[in-house]
C-alpha positions in Angstrom: 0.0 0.0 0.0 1.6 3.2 -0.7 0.3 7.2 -0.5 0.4 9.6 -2.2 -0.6 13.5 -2.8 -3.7 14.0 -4.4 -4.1 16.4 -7.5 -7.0 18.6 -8.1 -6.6 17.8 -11.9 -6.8 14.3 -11.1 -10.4 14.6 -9.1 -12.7 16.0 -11.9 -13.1 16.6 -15.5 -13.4 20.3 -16.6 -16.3 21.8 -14.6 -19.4 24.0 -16.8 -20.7 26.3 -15.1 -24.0 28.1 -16.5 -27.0 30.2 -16.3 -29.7 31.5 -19.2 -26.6 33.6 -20.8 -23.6 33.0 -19.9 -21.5 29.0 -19.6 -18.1 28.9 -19.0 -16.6 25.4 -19.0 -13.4 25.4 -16.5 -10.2 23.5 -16.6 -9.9 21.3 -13.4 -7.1 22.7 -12.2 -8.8 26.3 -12.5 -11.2 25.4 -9.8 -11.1 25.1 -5.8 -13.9 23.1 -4.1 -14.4 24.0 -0.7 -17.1 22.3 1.6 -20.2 24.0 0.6 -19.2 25.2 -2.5 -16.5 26.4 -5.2 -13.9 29.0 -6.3 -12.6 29.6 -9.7 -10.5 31.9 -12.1 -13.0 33.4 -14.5 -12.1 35.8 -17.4 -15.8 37.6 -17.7 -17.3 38.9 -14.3 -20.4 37.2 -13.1 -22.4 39.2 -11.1 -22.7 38.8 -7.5 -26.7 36.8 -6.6 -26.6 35.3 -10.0 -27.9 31.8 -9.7 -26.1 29.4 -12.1 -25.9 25.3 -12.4 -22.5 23.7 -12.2 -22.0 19.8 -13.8 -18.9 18.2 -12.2 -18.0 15.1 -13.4 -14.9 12.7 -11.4 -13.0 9.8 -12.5 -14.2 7.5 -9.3 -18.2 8.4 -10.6 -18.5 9.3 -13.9 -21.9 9.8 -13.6 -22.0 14.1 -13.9 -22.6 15.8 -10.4 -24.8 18.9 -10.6 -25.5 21.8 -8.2 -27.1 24.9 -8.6 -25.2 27.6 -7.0 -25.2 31.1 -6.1 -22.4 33.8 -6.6 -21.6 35.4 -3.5 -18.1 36.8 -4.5 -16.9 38.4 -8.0 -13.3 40.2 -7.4 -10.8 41.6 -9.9 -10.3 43.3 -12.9 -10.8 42.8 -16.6 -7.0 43.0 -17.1 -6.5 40.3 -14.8 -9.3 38.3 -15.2 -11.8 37.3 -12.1 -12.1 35.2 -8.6 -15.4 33.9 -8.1 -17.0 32.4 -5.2 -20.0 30.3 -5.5 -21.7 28.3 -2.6 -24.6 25.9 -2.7 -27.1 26.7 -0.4 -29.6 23.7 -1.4 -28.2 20.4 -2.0 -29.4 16.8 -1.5 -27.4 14.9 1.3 -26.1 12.9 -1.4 -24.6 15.7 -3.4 -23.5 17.3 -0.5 -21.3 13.9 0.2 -20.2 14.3 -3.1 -19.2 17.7 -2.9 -17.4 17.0 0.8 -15.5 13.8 -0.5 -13.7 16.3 -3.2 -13.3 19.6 -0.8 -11.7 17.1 1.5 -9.8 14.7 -1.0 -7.6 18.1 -2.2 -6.5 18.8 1.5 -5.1 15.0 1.0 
């Protein structure tokens, strides 16, 4: 048996996130999952209360994992490009395993 480090690429395909306008689809390393929900690098702002649906797909279920999500942080600078913060405030306790199985498999 033998450890190792795990790497955020390694955890999940490249993430979508979308609403009725905009759908960015993020490289896994661009994206931070935290217990109850994301960060990631963005180069469009998103304002902050927008509601959008994020599809995660991992290697260890490749069923897709989705969430809908509110933005609760947009800093930055068009020049620089953006740091969004979205949590989900409503998920099923299923998802919500999901979701605490990756925040806490990147802390590994």
């Amino acid at each position: 048996m033998s450890a190792r480090k795990i790497d955020s690429s390694e955890l999940f395909q490249p993430l979508t996130v979308k609403d009725e306008t905009t759908q960015i689809t993020l490289p896994a390393s661009a994206v931070r999952v935290r217990r109850n929900g994301i960060e990631f690098h963005s180069d469009t702002a998103i304002s902050v209360w927008t509601e959008m649906t994020v599809a995660l797909e991992t290697p260890l279920e490749p069923k897709k994992f989705q969430c809908t999500g509110v933005v609760v942080a947009c800093t930055g600078s068009r020049h620089a490009g953006y740091e969004v913060a979205m949590i989900f405030p409503t998920m099923t306790p299923h998802a919500k395993a999901r979701l605490d199985l990756l925040a806490y498999s990147t802390l590994a």
